[in-house]
C-alpha positions, 0 to 999 in steps of 0.5 A, a space after each residue: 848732550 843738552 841742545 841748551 849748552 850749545 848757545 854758550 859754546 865759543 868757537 875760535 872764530 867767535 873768541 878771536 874777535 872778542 879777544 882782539 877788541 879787549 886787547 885794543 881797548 887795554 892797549 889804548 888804554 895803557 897809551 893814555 893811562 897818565 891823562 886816564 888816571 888824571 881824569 878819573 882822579 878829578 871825577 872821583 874828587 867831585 864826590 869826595 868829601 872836602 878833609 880839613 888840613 891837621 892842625 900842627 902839634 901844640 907844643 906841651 910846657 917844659 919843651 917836651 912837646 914834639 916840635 920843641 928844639 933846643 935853645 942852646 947854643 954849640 958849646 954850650 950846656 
C-alpha cells in the first residue's frame, strides 16, 4: 500500500460530520428557497444588460398584416 493514499482515506466518523453540515446547509437552504432565488435574481439583474421592449408588429397594407382585425360586422359580408 502507498503510505500517500492513506491522507485521502474518509472513515465514517470523518464522513458523517461533513455529510451532516451539507445536509443542514440544503436544508436551510430549501426553507428560504423563495427569498434565496429572489435574492440571486436582483443580483444577477445588476449584471444583466438592460433589453429594450419589442416594438408591436406594423400592420402591412390591404390588412394582411398580423394585427389586422375584420371590420365587418355580424351579418355582413
Amino acid at each position: 500500500m502507498i503510505p500517500g493514499l492513506l491522507v485521502f482515506y474518509g472513515g465514517p466518523d470523518q464522513i458523517m460530520g461533513v455529510t451532516s453540515g451539507i445536509a443542514t446547509i440544503v436544508g436551510i437552504a430549501l426553507m428560504f428557497w423563495n427569498k434565496l432565488a429572489v435574492a440571486c435574481g436582483k443580483i444577477l439583474n445588476r449584471f444583466r444588460p438592460a433589453t429594450q421592449p419589442e416594438e408591436p408588429p406594423v400592420p402591412q397594407k390591404g390588412g394582411q398584416g398580423p394585427v389586422a382585425k375584420s371590420h365587418h360586422k355580424r351579418g355582413e359580408e
